[in-house]
FIMI-465826 format. One record per residue: x, z, y of N, C-alpha, C, O in turn. Coordinates in steps of 0.02 Angstrom, whole numbers, padded with zeros to 5 digits, always signed. Last residue first. Example, Ala and Ser with C-alpha at 12.3 -4.5 7.8 and 13.67 -1.06 7.14 Angstrom:
<atoms>
+00642+00354-00112+00684+00357-00053+00645+00394+00002+00670+00402+00057 +00660+00390-00284+00615+00390-00225+00660+00390-00165+00712+00423-00166 
</atoms>
This chain:
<atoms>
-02162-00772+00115-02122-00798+00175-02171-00843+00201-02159-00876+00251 -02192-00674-00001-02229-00722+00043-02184-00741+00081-02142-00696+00070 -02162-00561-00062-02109-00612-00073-02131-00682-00036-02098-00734-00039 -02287-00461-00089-02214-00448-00038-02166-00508-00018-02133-00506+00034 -02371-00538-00157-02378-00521-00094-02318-00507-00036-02307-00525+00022 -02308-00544-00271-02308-00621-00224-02370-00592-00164-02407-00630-00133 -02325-00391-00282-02239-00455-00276-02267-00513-00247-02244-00531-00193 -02385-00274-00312-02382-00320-00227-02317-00360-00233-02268-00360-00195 -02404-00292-00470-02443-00306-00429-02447-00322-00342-02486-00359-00312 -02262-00252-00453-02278-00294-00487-02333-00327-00464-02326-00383-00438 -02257-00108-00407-02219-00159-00378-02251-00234-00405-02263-00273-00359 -02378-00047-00509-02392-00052-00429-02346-00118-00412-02373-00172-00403 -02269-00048-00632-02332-00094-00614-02372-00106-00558-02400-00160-00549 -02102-00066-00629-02161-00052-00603-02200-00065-00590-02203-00098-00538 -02023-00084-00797-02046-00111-00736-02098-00059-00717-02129-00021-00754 -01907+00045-00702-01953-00001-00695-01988-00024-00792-01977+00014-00839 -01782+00126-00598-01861+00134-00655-01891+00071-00647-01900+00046-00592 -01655+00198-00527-01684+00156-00536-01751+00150-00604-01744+00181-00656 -01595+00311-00388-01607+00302-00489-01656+00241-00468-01686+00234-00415 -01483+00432-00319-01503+00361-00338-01541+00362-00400-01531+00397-00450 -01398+00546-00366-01444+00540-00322-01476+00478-00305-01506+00489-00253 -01267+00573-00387-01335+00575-00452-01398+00550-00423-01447+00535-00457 -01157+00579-00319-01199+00637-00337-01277+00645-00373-01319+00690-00382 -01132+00454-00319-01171+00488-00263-01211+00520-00282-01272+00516-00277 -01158+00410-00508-01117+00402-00437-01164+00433-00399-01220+00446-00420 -01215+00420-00624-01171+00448-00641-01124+00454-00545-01076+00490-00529 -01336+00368-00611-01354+00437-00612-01280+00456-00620-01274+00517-00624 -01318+00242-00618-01325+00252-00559-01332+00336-00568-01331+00366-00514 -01287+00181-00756-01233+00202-00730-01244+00244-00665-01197+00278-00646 -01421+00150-00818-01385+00190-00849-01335+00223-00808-01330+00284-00813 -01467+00079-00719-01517+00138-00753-01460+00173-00776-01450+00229-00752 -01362-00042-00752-01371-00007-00674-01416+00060-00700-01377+00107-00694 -01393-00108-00874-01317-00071-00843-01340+00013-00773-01335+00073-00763 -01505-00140-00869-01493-00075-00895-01422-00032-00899-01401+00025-00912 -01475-00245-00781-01550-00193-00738-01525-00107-00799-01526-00047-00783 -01387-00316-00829-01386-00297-00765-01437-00238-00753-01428-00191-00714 -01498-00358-00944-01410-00322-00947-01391-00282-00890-01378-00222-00897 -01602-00437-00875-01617-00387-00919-01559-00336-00890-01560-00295-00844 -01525-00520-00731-01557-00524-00791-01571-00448-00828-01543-00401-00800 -01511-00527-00577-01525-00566-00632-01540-00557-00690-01583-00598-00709 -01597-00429-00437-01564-00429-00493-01548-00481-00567-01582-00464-00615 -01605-00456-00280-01629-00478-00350-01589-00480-00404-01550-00526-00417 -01689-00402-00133-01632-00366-00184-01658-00407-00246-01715-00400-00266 -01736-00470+00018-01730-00476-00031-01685-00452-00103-01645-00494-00123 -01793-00443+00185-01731-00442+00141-01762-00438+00066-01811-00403+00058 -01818-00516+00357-01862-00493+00279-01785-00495+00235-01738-00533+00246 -01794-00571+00444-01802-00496+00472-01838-00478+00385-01876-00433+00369 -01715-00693+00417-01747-00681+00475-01741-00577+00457-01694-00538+00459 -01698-00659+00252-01711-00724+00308-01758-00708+00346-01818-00704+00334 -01570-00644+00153-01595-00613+00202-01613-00656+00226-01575-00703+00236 -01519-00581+00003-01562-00621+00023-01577-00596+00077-01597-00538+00079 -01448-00506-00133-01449-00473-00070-01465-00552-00036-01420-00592-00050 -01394-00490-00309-01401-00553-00246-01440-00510-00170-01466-00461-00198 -01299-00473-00444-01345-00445-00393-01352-00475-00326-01302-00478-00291 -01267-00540-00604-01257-00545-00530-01318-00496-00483-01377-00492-00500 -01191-00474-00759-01251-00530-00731-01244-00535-00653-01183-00532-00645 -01115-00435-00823-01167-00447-00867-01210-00465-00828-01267-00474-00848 -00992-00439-00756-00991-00461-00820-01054-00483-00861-01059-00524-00907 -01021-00468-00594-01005-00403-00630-01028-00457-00701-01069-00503-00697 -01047-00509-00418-01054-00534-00490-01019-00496-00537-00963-00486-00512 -01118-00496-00293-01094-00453-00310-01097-00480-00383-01151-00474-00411 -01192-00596-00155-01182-00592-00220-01133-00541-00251-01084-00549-00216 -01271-00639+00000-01214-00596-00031-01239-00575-00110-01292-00545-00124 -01331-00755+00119-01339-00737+00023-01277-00707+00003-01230-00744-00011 -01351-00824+00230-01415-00749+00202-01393-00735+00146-01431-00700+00112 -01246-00906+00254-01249-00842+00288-01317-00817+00263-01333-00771+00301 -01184-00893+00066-01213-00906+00113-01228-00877+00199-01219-00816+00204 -01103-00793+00018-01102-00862-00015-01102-00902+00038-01055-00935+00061 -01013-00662+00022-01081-00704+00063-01040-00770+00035-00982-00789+00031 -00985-00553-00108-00958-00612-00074-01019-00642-00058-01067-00650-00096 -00959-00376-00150-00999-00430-00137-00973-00475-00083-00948-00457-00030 -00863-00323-00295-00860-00344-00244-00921-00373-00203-00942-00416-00241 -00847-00232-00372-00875-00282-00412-00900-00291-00343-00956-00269-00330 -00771-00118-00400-00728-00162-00391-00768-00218-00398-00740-00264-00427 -00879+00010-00431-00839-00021-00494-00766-00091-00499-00732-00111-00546 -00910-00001-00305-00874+00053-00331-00822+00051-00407-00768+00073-00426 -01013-00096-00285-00934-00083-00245-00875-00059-00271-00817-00077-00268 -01103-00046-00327-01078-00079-00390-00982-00101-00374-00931-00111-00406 -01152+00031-00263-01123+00081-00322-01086+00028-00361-01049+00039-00410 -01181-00052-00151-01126-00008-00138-01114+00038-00213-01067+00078-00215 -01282-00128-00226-01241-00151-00191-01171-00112-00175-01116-00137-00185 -01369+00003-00221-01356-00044-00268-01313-00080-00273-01287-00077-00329 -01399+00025-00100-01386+00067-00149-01339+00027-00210-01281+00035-00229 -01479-00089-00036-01400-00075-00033-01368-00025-00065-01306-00025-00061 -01620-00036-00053-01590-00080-00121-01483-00097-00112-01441-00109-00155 -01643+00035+00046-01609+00058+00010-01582+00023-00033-01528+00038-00058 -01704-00103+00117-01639-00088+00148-01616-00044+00104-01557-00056+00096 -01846-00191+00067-01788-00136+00016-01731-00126+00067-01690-00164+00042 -01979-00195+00189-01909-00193+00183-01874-00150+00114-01875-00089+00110 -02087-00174+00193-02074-00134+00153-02017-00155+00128-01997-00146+00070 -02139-00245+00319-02132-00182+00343-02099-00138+00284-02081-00080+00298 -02135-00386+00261-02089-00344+00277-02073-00277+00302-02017-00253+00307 -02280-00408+00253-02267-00383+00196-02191-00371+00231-02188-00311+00221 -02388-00338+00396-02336-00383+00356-02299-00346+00315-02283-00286+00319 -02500-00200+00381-02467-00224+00400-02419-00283+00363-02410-00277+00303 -02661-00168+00460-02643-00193+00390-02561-00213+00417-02557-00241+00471 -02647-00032+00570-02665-00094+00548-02637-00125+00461-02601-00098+00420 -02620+00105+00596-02681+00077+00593-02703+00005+00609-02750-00015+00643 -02507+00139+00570-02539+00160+00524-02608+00146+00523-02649+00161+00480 -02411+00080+00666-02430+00036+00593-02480+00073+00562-02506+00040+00518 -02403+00160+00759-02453+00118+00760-02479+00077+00690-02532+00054+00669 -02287+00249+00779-02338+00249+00721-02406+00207+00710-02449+00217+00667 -02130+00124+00749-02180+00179+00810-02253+00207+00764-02265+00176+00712 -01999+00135+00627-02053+00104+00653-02125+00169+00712-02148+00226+00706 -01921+00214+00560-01908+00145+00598-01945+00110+00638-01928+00066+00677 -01974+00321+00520-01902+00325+00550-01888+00268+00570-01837+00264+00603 -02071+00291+00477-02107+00323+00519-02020+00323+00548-02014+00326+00609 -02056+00261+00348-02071+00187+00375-02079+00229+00456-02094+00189+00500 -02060+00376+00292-01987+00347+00282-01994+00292+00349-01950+00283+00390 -02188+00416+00304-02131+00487+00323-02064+00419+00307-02010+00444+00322 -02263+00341+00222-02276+00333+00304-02232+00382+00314-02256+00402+00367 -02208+00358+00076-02206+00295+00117-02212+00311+00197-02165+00294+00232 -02259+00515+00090-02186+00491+00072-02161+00407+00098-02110+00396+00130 -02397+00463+00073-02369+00500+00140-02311+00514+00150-02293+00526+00207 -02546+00393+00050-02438+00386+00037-02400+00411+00083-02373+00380+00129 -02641+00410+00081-02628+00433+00024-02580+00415+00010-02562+00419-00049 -02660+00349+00219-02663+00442+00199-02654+00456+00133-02656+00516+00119 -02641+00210+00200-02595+00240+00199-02594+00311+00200-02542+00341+00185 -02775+00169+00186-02740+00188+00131-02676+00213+00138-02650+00239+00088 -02845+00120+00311-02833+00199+00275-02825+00212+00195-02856+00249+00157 -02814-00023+00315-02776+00037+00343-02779+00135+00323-02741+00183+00321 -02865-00078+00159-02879-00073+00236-02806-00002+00234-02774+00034+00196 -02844-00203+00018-02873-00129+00049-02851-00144+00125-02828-00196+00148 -02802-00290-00047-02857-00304+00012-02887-00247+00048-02934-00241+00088 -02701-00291-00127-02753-00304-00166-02821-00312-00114-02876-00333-00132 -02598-00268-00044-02598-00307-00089-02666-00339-00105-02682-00398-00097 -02598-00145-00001-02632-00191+00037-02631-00271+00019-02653-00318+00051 -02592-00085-00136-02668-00073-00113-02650-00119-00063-02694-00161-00068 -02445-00130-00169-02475-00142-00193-02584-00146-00178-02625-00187-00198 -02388-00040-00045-02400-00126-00059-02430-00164-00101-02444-00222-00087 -02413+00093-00089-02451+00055-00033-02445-00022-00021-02487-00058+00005 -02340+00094-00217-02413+00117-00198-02437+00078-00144-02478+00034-00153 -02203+00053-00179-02236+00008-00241-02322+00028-00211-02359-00015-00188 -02142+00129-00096-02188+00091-00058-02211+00049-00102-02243+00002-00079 -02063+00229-00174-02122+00275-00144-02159+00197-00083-02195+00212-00036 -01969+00154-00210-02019+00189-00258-02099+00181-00220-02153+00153-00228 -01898+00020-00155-01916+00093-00138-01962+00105-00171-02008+00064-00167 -01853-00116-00259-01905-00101-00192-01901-00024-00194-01901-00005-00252 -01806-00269-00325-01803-00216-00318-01846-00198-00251-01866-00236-00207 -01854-00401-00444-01841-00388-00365-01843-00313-00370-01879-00289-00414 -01808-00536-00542-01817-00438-00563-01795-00431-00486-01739-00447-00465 -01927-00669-00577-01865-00662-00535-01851-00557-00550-01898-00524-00571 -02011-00729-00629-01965-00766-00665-01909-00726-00641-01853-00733-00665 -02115-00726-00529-02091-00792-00551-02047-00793-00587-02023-00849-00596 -02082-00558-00541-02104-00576-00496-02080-00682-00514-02020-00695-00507 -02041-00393-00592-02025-00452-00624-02119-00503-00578-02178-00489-00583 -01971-00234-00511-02028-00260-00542-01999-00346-00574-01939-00356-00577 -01912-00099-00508-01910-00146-00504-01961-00180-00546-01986-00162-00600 -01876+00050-00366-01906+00022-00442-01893-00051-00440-01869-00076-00389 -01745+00214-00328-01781+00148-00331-01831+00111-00381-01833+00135-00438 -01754+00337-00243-01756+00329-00300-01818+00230-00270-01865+00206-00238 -01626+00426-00190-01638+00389-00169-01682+00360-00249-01652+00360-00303 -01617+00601-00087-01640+00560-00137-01640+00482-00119-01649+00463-00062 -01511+00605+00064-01574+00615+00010-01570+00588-00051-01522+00552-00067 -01341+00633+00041-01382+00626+00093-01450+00640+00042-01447+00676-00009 -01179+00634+00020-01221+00709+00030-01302+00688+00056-01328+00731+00092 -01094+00526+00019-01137+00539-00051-01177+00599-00050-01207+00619-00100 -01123+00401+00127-01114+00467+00126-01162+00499+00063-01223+00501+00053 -01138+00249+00148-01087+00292+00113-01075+00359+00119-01017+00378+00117 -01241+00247+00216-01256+00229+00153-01197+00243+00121-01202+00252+00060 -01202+00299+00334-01228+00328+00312-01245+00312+00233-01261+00357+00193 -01051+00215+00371-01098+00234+00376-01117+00273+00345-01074+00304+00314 -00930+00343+00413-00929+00294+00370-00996+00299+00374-01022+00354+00379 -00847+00466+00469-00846+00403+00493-00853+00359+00486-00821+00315+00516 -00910+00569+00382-00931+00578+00443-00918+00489+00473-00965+00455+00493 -00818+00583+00263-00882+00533+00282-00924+00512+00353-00955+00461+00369 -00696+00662+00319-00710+00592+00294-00768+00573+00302-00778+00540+00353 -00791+00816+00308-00747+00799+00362-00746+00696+00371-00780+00666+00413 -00780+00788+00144-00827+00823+00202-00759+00820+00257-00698+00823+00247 -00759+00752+00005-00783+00685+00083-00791+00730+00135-00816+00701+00183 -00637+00820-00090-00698+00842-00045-00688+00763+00013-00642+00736+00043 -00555+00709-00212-00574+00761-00181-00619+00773-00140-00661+00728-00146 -00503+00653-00382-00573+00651-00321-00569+00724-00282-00577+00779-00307 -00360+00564-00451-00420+00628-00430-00437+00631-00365-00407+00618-00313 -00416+00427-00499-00357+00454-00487-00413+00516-00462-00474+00517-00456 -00515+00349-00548-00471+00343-00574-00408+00381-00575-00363+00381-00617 -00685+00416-00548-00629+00380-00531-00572+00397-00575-00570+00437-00621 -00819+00397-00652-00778+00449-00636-00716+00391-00603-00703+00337-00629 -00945+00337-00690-00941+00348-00625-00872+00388-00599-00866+00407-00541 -00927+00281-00836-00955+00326-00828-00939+00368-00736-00924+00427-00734 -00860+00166-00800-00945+00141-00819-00979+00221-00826-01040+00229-00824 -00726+00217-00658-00756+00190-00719-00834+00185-00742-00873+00202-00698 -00685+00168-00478-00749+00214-00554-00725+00191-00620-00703+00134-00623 -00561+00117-00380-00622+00117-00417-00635+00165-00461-00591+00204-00479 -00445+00168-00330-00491+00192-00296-00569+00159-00323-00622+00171-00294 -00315+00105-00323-00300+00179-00291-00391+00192-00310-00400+00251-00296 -00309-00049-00355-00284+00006-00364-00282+00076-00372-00252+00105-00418 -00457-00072-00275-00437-00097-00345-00385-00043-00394-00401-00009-00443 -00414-00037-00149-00468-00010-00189-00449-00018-00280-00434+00021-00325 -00320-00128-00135-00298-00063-00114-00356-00037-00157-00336-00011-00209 -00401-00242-00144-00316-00214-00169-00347-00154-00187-00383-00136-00233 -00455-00225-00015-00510-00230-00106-00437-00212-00137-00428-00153-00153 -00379-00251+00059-00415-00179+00072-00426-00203+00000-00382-00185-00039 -00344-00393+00050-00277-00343+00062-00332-00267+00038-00308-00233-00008 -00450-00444+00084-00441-00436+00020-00380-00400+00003-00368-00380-00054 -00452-00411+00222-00514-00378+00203-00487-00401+00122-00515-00360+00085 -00347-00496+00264-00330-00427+00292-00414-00387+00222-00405-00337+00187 -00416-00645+00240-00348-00600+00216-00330-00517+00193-00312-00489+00142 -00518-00625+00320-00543-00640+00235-00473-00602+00231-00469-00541+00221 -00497-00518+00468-00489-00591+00434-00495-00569+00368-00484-00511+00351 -00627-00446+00549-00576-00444+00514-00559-00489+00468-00601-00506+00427 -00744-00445+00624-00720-00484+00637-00659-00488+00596-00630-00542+00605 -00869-00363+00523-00837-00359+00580-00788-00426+00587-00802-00466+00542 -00924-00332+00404-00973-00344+00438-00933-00347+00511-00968-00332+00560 -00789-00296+00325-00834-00358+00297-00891-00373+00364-00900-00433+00374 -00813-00151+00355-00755-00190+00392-00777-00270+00380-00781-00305+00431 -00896-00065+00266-00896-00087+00336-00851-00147+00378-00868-00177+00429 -00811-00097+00173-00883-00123+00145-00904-00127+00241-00920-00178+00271 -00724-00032+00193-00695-00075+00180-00770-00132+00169-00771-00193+00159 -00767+00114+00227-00716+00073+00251-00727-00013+00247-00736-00049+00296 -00829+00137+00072-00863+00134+00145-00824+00092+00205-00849+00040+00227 -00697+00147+00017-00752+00099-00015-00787+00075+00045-00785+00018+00068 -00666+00288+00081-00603+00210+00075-00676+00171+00058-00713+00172+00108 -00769+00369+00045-00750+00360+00111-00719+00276+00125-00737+00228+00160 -00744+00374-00088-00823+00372-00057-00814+00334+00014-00845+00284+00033 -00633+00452-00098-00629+00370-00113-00709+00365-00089-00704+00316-00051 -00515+00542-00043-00611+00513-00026-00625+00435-00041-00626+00383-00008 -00391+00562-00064-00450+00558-00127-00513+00557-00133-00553+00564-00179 -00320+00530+00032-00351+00601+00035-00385+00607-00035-00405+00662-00054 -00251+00395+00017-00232+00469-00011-00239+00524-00007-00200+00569-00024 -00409+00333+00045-00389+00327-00021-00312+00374-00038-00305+00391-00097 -00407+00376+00177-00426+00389+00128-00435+00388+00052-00459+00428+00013 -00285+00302+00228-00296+00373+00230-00348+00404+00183-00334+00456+00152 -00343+00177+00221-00271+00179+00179-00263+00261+00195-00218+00282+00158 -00463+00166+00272-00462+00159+00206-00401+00168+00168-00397+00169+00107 -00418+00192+00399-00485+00245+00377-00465+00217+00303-00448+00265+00269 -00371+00077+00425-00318+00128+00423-00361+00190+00404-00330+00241+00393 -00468-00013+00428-00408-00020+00382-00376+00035+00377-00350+00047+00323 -00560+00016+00509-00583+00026+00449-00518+00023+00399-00516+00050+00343 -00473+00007+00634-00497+00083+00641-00518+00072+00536-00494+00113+00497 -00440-00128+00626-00416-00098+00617-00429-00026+00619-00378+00005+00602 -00573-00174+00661-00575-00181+00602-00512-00142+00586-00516-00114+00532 -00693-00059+00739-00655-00099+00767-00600-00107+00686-00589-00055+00654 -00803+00042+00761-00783-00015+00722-00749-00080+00715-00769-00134+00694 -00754+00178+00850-00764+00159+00762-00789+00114+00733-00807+00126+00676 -00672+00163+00955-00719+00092+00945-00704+00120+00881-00655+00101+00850 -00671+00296+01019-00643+00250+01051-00684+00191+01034-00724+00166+01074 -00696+00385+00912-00716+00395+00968-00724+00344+01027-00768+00345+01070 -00598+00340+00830-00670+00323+00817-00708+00341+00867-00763+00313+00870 -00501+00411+00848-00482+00322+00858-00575+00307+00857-00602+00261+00887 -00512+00531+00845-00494+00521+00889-00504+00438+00902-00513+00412+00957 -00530+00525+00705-00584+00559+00725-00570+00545+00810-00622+00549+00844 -00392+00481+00650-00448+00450+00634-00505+00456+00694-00524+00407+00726 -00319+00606+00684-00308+00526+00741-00378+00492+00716-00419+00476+00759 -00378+00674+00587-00394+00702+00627-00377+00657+00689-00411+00663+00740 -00331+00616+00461-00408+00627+00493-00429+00631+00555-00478+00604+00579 -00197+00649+00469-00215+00557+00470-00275+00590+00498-00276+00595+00559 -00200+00766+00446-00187+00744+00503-00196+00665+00537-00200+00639+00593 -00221+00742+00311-00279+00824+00375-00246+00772+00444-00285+00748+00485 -00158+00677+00245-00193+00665+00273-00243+00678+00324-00283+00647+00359 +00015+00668+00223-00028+00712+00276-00086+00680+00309-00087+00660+00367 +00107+00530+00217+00072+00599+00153+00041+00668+00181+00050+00720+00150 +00163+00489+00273+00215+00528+00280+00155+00590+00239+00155+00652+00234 +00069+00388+00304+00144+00374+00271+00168+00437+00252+00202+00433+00200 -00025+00435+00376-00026+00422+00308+00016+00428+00274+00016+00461+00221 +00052+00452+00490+00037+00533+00464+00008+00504+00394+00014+00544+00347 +00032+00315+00538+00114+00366+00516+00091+00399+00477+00103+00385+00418 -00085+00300+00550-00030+00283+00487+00010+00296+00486+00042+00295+00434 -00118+00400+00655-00169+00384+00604-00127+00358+00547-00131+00390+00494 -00024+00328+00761-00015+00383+00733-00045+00420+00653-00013+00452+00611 -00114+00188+00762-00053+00197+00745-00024+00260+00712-00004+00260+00654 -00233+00248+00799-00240+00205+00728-00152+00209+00726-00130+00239+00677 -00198+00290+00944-00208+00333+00862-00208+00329+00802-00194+00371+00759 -00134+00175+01001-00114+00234+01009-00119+00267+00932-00079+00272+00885 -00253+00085+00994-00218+00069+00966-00160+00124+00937-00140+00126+00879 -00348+00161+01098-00369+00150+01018-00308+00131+00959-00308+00151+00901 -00324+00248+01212-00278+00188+01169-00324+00193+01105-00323+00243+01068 -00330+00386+01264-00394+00322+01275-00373+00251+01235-00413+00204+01233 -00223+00432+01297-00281+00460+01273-00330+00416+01234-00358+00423+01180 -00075+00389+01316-00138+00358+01329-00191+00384+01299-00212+00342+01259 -00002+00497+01311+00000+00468+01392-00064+00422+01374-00106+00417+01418 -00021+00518+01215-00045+00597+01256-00028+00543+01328-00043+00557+01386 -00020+00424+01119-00057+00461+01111-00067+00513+01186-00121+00539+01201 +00142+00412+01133+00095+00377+01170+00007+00408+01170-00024+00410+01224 +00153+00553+01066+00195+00528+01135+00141+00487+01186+00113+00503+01238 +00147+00512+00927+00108+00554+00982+00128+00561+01065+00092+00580+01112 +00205+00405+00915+00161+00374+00911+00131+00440+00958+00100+00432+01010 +00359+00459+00900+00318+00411+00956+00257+00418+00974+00241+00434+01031 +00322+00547+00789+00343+00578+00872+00338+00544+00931+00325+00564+00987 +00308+00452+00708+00260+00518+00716+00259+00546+00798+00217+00559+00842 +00438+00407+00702+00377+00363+00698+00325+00432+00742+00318+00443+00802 +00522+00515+00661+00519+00486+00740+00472+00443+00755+00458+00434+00814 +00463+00538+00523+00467+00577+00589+00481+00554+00661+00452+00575+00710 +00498+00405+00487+00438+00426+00513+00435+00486+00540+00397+00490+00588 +00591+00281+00449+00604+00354+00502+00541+00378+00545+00532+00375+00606 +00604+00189+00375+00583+00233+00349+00611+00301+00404+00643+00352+00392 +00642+00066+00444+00697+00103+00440+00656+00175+00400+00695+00222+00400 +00503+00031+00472+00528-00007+00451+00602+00010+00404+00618-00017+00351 +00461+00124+00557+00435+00118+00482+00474+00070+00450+00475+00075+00389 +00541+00107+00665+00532+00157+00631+00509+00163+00568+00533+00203+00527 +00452-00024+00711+00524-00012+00692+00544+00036+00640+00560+00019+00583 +00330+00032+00736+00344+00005+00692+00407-00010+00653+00416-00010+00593 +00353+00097+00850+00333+00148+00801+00345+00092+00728+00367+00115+00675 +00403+00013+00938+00458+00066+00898+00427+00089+00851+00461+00106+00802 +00282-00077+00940+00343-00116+00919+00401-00043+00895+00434-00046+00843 +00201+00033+01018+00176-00010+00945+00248-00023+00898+00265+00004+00846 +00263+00048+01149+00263+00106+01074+00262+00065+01022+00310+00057+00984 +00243-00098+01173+00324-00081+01178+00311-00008+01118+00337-00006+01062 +00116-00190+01131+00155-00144+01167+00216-00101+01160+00208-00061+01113 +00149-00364+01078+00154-00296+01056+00186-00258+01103+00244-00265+01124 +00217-00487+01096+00154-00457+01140+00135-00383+01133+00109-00349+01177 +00298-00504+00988+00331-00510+01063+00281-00462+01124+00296-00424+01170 +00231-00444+00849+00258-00475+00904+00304-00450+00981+00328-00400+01008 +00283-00361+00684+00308-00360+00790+00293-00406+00797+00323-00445+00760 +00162-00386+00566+00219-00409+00606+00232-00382+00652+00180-00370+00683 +00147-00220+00472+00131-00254+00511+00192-00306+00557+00246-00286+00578 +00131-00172+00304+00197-00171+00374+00158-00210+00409+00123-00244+00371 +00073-00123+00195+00041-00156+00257+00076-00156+00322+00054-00143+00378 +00093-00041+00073+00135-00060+00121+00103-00071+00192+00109-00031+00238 +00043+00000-00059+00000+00000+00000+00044+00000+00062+00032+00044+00103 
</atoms>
């Protein structure tokens, strides 16, 4: 996990010693730069992410964290803030954290290069095995997660998913909105939502409460958790690649997981049988158990070529 960086010419003058320094393996004076600039530039993003890898280098991650927590203040998503979050975390042993990194960084301007340099690094230091256990030893995210979205934070709710079988196709969906898509499915009215009150308590964090008194479009039941899915399979090194700009694929031995987006409606489709009992089986073993998948579901089933309308 090298990642020397070139000197340019353009490179601010710290940048260029601190690098030097690494270069000559003289990270204490690396260290001593980098804080240097750090206290004359407060406000340097570049400043901390720098110091941020010294203190990697030099196997002190409390302290990598803690430039981290400083650089993120600045632009936590700026692609080098995700690179140097993922080469600190992966030797803190937040691999929850590194994964997150690197799954964030994909949604930023960071070159294909630099972003398969990170999967490396994962690859190496920082996948699961089929029974969810990593490879090298796992330590506490607390403090770490904090700078990773939320779908990478393994402390959060329940997440329990279903799936149904729709033309031929296995679509995934939030448990708790199979019920109500299914009744406005079938032609019911607005007061069906008093009897899903786990649905209107989730849809109520995104949305104003007006929906509760109209019939609403079949996207209001968005799968956005179905990224669950997506990020456990992360975990195994089973990467997702945009094909398309709406079509990220995650392909794994026994079948593919597809992520579909058009316009403001999203799509989770699982390919085949293998895939669906891989996943049942393995999801109780990651993020603290807290995910699960069930199917088929016959509510989901019944609002599919309702939900899948475009």
């Amino acid at each position: 996990m090298d990642g020397t960086r070139v000197i340019g010419s353009d490179a601010p003058a710290e940048r260029q010693a601190v690098l030097g320094c690494w270069l000559r393996n003289d990270l204490t004076r690396a260290a001593a730069i980098a804080r240097q600039w750090t206290g004359r530039e407060p406000g340097s993003l570049d400043a901390w992410i720098m110091l941020a890898e010294t203190c990697t280098r030099q196997h002190r991650p409390v302290e990598a964290l803690e430039s981290l927590r400083k650089a993120a203040d600045i632009d936590g998503n700026h692609p080098l803030f995700w690179r140097a979050l993922c080469q600190a975390a992966l030797l803190a042993g937040a691999f929850y954290t590194a994964h997150g990194a690197v799954a964030a960084a994909r949604y930023t301007d960071m070159p294909p290069k630099m972003v398969a340099e990170l999967e490396q690094w994962l690859k190496k230091d920082g996948l699961v095995d089929t029974r969810g256990k990593f490879l090298k030893p796992e330590a506490s995210e607390e403090g770490w997660q904090d700078l990773v979205p939320r779908l990478w934070q393994p402390n959060r709710e329940e997440v329990r998913l279903c799936w149904g079988r729709c033309r031929g196709r296995i679509l995934v969906y939030p448990l708790d909105f199979s019920g109500p898509a299914a009744a406005f499915a079938s032609g019911q009215g607005p007061e069906i939502w008093f009897s899903y009150p786990a649905a209107v308590e989730k849809l109520s964090r995104t949305y104003e409460n007006t929906f509760l008194q109209v019939i609403p479009p079949p996207e209001i039941f968005n799968p956005f958790q179905a990224y669950f899915l997506q990020a456990s399979l992360h975990l195994c090194g089973f990467f997702p690649v945009q094909t398309t700009p709406q079509k990220w694929i995650s392909q794994t031995p026994v079948g593919a997981l597809e992520i579909h987006v058009f316009g403001s409606r999203h799509f989770c489709i699982i390919e085949n049988d293998s895939l669906v009992a891989f996943l049942c089986t393995f999801l109780p073993h990651v993020f603290n158990g807290r995910i699960s998948l069930t199917g088929p579901n016959e509510d989901l089933e019944v609002a599919l070529p309702w939900l899948t309308r475009i």
